[in-house]
MARMAR-276393 format. One line per field, with one value per atom (N, C-alpha, C): residue in three letters; atom name; y, z, x negated. Coordinates in Angstrom, 3 decimals. Each point is the difference from the previous one (the first is absolute). Layout:
rest [ala/...]
atom [CA/...]
north [Y/...]
up [Z/...]
east [X/...]
This chain:
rest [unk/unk/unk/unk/unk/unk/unk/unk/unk/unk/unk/unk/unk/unk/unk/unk/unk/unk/unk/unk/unk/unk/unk/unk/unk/unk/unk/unk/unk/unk/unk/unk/unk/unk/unk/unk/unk/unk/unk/unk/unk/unk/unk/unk/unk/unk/unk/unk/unk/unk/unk/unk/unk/unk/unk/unk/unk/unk/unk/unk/unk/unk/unk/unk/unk/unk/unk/unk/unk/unk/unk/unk/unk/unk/unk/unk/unk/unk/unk/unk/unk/unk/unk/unk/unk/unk/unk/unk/unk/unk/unk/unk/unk/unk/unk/unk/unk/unk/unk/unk/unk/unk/unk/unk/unk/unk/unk/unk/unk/unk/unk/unk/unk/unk/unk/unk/unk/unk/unk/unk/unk/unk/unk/unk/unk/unk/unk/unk/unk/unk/unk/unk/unk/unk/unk/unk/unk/unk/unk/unk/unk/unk/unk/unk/unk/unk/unk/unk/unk/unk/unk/unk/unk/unk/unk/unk/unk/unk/unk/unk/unk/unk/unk/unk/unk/unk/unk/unk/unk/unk/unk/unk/unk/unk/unk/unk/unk/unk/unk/unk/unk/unk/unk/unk/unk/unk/unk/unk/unk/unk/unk/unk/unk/unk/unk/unk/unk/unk/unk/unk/unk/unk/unk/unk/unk/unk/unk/unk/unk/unk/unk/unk/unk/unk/unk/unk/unk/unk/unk/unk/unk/unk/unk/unk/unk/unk/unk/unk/unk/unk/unk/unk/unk/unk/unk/unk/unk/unk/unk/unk/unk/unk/unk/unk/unk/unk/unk/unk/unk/unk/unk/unk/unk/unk/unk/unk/unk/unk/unk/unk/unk/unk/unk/unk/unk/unk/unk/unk/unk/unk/unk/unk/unk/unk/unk/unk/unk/unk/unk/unk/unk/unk/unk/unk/unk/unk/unk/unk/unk/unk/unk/unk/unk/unk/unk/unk/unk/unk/unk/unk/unk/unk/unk/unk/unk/unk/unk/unk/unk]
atom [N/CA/C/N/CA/C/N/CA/C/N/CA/C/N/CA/C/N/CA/C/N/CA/C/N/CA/C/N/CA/C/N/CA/C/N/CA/C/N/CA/C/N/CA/C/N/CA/C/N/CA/C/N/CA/C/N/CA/C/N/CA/C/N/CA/C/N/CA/C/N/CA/C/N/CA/C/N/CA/C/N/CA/C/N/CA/C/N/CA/C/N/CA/C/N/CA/C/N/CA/C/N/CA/C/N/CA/C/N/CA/C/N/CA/C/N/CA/C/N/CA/C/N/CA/C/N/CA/C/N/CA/C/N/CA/C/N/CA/C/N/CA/C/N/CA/C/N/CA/C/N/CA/C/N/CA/C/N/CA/C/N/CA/C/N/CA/C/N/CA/C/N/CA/C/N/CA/C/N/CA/C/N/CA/C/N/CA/C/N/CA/C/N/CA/C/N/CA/C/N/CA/C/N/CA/C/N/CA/C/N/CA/C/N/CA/C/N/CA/C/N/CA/C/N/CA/C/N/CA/C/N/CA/C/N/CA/C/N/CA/C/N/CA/C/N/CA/C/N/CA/C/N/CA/C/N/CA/C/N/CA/C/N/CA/C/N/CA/C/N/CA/C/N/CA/C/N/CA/C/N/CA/C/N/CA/C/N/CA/C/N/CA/C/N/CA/C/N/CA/C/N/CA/C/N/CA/C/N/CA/C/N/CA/C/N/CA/C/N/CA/C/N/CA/C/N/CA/C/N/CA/C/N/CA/C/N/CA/C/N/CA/C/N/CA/C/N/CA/C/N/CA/C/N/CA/C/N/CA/C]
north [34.552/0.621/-0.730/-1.099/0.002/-1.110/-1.093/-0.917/-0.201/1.388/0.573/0.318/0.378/0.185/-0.888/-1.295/-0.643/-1.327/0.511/-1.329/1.181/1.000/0.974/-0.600/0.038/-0.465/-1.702/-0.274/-1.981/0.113/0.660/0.016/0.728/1.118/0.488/-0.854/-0.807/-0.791/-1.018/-0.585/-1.346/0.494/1.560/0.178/0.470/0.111/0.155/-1.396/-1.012/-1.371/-0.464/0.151/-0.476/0.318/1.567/1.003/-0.922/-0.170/-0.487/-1.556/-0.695/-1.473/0.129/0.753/0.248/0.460/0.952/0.367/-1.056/-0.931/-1.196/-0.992/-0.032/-1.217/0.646/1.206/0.018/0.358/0.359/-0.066/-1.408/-1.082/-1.654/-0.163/0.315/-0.472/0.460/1.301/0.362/-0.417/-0.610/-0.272/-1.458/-0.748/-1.347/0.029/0.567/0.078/0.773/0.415/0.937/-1.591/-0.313/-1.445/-0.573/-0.546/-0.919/0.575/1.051/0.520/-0.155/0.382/-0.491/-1.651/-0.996/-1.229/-0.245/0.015/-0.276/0.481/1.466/0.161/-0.602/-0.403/-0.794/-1.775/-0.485/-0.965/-0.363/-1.078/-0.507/-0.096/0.174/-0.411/-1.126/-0.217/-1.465/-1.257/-0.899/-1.142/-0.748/0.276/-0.931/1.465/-0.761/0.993/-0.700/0.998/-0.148/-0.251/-1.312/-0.188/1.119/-0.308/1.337/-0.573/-1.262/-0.534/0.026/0.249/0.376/-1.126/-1.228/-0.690/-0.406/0.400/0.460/-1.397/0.606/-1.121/0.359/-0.923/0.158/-0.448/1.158/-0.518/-0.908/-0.793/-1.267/0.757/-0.843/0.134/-0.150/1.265/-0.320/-0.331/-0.891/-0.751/1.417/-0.371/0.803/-0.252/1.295/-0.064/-1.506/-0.406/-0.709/-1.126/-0.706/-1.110/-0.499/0.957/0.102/-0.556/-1.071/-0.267/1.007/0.231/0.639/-0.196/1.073/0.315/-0.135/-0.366/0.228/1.269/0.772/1.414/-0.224/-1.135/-0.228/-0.053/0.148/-0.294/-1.730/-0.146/-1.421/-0.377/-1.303/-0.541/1.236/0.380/0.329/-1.196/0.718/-0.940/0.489/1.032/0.317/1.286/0.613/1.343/0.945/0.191/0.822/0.477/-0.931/-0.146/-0.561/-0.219/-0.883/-0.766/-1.204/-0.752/-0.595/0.330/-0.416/-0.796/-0.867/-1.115/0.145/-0.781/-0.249/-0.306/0.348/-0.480/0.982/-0.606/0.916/0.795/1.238/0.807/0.635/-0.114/1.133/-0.711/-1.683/-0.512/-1.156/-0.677/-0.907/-1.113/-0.856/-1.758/-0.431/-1.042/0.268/-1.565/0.563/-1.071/-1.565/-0.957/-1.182/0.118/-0.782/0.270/-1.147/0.365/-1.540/-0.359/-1.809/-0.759/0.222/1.208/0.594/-0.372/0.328/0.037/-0.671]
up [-46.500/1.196/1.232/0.093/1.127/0.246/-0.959/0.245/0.434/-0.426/1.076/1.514/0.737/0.754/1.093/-0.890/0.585/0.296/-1.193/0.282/1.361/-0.165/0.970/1.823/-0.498/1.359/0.849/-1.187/0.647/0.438/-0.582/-0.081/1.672/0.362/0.963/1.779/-0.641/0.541/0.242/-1.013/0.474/0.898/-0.135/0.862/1.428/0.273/1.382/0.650/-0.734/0.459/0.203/-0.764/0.603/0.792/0.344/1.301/1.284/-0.325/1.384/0.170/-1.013/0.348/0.650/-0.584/0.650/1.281/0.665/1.184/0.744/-0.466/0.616/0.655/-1.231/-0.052/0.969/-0.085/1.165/1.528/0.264/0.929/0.459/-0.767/0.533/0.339/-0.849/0.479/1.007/0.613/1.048/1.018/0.159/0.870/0.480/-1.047/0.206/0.534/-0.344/0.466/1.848/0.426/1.060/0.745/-0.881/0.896/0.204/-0.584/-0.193/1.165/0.275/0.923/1.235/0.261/1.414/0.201/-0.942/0.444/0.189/-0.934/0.659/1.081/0.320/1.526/1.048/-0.097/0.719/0.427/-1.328/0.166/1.167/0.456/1.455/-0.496/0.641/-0.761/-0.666/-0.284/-0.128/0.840/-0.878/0.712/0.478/-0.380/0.044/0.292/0.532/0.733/-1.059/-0.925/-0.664/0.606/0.111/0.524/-0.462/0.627/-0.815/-1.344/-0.406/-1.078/-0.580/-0.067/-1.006/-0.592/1.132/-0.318/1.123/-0.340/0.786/0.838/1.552/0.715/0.562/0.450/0.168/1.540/0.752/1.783/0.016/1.001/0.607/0.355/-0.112/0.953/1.269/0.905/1.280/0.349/0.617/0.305/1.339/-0.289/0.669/1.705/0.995/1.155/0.284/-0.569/0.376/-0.105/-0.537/-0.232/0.706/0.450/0.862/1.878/0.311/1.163/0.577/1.573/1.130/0.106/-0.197/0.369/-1.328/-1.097/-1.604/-0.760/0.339/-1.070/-1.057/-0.908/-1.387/-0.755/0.371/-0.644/-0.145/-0.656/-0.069/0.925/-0.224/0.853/0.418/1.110/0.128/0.876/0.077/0.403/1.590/0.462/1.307/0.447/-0.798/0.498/-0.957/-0.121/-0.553/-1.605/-0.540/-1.429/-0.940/-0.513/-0.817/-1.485/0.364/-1.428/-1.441/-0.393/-1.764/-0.504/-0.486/-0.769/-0.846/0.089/-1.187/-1.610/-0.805/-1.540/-1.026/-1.161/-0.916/-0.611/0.730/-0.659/-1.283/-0.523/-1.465/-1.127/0.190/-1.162/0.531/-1.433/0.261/-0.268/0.705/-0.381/-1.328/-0.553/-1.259/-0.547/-0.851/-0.469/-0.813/-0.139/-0.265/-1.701/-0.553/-1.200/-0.660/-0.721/-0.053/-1.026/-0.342/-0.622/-1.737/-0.048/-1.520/-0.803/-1.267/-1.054/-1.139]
east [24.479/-0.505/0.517/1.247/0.664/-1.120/-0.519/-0.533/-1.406/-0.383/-1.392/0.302/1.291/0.249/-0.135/0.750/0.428/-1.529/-0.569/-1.884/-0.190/0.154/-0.692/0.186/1.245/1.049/-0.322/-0.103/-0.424/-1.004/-1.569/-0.940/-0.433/0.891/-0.074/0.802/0.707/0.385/-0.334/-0.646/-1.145/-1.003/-0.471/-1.114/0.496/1.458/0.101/0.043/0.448/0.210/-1.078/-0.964/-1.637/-0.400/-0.053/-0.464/1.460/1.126/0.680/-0.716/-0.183/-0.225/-1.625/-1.200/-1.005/-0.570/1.635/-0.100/0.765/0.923/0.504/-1.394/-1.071/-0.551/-1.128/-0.546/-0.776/0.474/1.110/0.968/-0.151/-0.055/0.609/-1.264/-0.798/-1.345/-0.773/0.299/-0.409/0.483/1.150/1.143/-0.670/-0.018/-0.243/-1.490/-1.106/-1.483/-0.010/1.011/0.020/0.774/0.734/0.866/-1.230/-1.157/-0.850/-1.055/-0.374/-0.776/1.027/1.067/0.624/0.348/-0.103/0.105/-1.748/-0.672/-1.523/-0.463/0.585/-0.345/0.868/0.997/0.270/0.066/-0.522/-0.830/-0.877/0.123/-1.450/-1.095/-0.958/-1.117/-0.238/-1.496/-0.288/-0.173/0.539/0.334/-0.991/-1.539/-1.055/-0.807/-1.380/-1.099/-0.923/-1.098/-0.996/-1.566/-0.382/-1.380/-0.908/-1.072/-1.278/-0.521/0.007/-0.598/0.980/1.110/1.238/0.889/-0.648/1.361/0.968/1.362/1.008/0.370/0.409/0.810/1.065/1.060/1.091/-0.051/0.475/0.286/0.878/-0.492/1.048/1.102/1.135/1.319/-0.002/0.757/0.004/0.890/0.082/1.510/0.793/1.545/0.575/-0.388/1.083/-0.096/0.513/1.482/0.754/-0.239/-1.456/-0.750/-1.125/-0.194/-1.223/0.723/-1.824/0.220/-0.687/0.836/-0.318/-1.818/-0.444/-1.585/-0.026/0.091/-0.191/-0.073/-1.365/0.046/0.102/0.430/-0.368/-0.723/-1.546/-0.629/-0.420/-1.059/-0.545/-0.836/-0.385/-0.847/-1.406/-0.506/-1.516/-0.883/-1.498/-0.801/-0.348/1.051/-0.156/-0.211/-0.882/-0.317/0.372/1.272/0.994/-0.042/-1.167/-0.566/1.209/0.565/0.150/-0.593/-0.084/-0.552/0.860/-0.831/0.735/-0.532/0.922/-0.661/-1.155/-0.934/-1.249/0.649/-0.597/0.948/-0.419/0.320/-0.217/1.324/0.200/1.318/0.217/0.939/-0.014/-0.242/-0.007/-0.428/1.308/0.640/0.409/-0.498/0.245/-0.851/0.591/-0.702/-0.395/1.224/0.527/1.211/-0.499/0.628/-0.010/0.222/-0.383/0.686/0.336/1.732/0.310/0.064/0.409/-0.175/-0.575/0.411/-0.103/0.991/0.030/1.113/-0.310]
């Protein structure tokens, strides 16, 4: 009889250790998913602005205050009437590689 007691006893004891490690593990996991929602919200946005045809470009760099000449808003060259122009070209594709000598 003692040794029924005692399967009784482990048996009841393995099942509190599961119920503590199960409330551990969703404890961590809630913890860590609540961490993960306060670093993504504090994240900056995105780094690049999405064209309408969906392929992405990346804004130029604006050079600092401390680089800039007197009368220099920083932008680029315009053609006068407060427009600015952009180069002609084909963007979003890279030019097309050489290929060498072979093997």
């Amino acid at each position: 009889m003692n040794e029924r007691q005692d399967l009784a006893s482990a048996v009841m004891e393995r099942d509190r250790s599961r119920s503590r490690m199960r409330l551990v593990t969703v404890t961590v996991g809630a913890a860590s998913l609540a961490t993960a929602g306060v670093v993504a919200y504090n994240l900056p946005g995105p780094a690049h602005a999405t064209a309408t045809n969906g392929s992405s470009i990346t804004p130029a760099a604006q050079p600092s205050a401390a680089n800039q000449e007197p009368g220099d808003d920083g932008g680029s060259e315009s053609d006068g009437s407060g427009t600015i122009t952009a180069p002609s070209g084909s963007f979003g594709q890279a030019p097309p590689q050489a290929t060498s000598g072979g093997s």
